[in-house]
C-alpha angles and dihedrals in degrees: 000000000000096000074048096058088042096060105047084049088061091045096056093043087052093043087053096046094054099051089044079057086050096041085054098049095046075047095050094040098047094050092056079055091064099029092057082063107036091052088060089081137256094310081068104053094098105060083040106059090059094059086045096050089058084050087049097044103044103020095053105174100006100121134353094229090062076065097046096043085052087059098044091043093049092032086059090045096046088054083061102051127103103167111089105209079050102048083047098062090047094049081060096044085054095048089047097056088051090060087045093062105053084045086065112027111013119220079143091167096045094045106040079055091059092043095060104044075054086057095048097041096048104017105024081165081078089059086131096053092046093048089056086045096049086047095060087042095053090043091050090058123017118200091345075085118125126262082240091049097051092049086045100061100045091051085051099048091049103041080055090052105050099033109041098000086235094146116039128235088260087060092052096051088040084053088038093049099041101036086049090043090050086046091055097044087058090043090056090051108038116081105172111115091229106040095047085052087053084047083048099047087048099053091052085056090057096041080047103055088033090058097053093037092095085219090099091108105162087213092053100048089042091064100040094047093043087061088054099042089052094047095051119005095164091060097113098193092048081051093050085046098047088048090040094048098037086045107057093038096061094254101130104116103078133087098252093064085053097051096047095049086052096054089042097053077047106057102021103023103209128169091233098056093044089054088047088052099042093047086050086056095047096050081057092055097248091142090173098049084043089055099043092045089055102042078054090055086058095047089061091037121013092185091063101109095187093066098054084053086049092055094040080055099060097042083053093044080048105054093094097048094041100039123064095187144061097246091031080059095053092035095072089060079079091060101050094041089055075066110048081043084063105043080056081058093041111042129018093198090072103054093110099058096032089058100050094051090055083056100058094034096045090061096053090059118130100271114234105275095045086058092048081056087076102038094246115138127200113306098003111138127251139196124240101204124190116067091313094075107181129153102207132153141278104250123169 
């Protein structure tokens, strides 16, 4: 009985295989059917989606593409589709084959990610459904996410804020720090020209729906940034991101923004951060740590024309703590228009500023008899003592 049993096990297992084998190769031979259409062109798509449809319908699970040729066939057809009730059946048709193809194949990650940018493209009524779809996709992989997934969960999380408040401000700024952080850690590995200017171009889309999004509270980034900042402040691009973010929403004059630009200059020594700190210094009247964040900046870059008007600034802002005297106080007006005169030479995207600060200074020179007061004549030079330390030049 048992050799009995065995054998019809065997049997059976022998019988199924072979009709698995048959079933493949109908499968096999029905999708180059389709796929003989389909690959005519879009002219095509409508003889081929008939011949899909049978593969579909009877070969569930024989190849992916069967899944990603559905999408491409009913996305084509809905484009073309004017009649709602009809539009509406293919938008579920296309969501459907979506969830088929994670059933069969996985991918659930990839796939729930191109699901909801389907959602928000053809049913943005669904935007709660996408953002939790764009959630597992961004959790499944990190910043491996697409350039699509990234925009499109930002734009989620915000057109739920501002229309229904479904997701809260701290959600936005959580979407908004994660989907920029994944973008920047594309943009320092990639170093193919077209694709960093695609990474570029994506991480303006998220500053831009971030910005308008009304979520940009200064109370609220500060403390989430803080808590980053604590937990790991040698992390150079956290650092970038805090600076980038706390920049561009107005969020300069607090003590985090100070801090981070500080450790940056630190650790990755830039132009650019030396002038914004520098710039943040100079806003809290620190005329000497201005000066000397600037003069740092042109160190690194002596073209960099904002940093000379920066210093010139804080020789100007100084003139009231380094002179004791009347014409010590407008004396030092040479010395930061020395400045403003060679960020003209250096940088010719300046001029504007440069020149209207050689405007104001050049007024509050020492006047001639002042001068002769101190038995300086035209262009003799002229020591700026305290820590600013310039010789310049009598104008007046």
């Amino acid at each position: 009985m048992k050799y009995l049993i065995l054998c019809f096990g065997f049997m059976f297992f022998m019988l199924s295989a072979v009709a698995q084998e048959n079933k493949d190769s109908e499968c096999a031979e029905k999708m180059a059917k389709y796929r003989e259409i389909f690959e005519k062109g879009k002219a095509s798509y409508g003889e081929a989606i008939v011949a899909w449809h049978d593969v579909y319908a009877n070969c569930a699970g024989f190849k992916k593409q069967i899944y990603i040729d559905g999408i491409a066939l009913f996305e084509f057809r809905l484009r073309r589709e004017r009649r709602e009730a009809e539009r509406n059946l293919l938008i579920d048709t296309l969501l459907s084959i979506y969830d088929e193809q994670m059933k069969h194949f996985g991918q659930d990650a990839l796939v729930s990610g191109q699901k909801a940018g389907c959602l928000m493209k053809y049913r943005a009524k669904d935007a709660e459904l996408a953002y939790d779809l764009y959630a597992k996709a961004f959790e499944g992989q990190q910043n491996n996410s697409s350039l699509p997934v990234l925009a499109g969960y930002i734009k989620c999380a915000v057109l739920l804020f501002t229309e229904s408040k479904k997701v809260s401000k701290t959600d936005v700024i959580d979407v908004y720090v994660k989907t920029l952080g994944a973008a920047d850690a594309k943009l320092s590995a990639e170093e193919n020209r077209n694709k960093v200017k695609r990474i570029e171009r994506t991480k303006y889309t998220i500053d831009s729906y971030f910005a308008r999004s009304g979520a940009a509270d200064c109370n609220t980034l500060i403390d989430i940034y803080s808590k980053q900042f604590e937990a790991t402040p040698k992390d150079v691009l956290l650092l970038k991101r805090i600076v980038e973010t706390l920049t561009k929403t107005g969020c300069v004059d607090c003590e985090l923004y100070l801090k981070t630009l500080k450790q940056l200059l630190d650790i990755e020594a830039s132009a650019q951060t030396a002038v914004l700190l520098a710039r943040a210094v100079l806003k809290k009247n620190e005329f000497e740590s201005a000066a000397l964040y600037a003069k740092k900046a042109i160190e690194i870059d002596p073209q960099f024309g904002e940093a000379y008007i920066i210093v010139g600034l804080a020789y100007a802002g100084a003139s009231e703590t380094v002179g004791k005297t009347p014409f010590e106080k407008k004396a030092i007006f040479w010395a930061a228009v020395d400045k403003f005169e060679e960020a003209l030479e250096k940088d010719g995207g300046v001029i504007e500023d440069a020149d209207m600060y050689l405007g104001i200074y050049t007024e509050k020179f020492p006047d001639e008899e002042l001068c002769k007061s101190q038995n300086l004549a035209q262009d003799d030079a002229y020591k700026i003592g305290g820590w600013i330390d310039e010789t310049t030049k009598v104008r007046f």
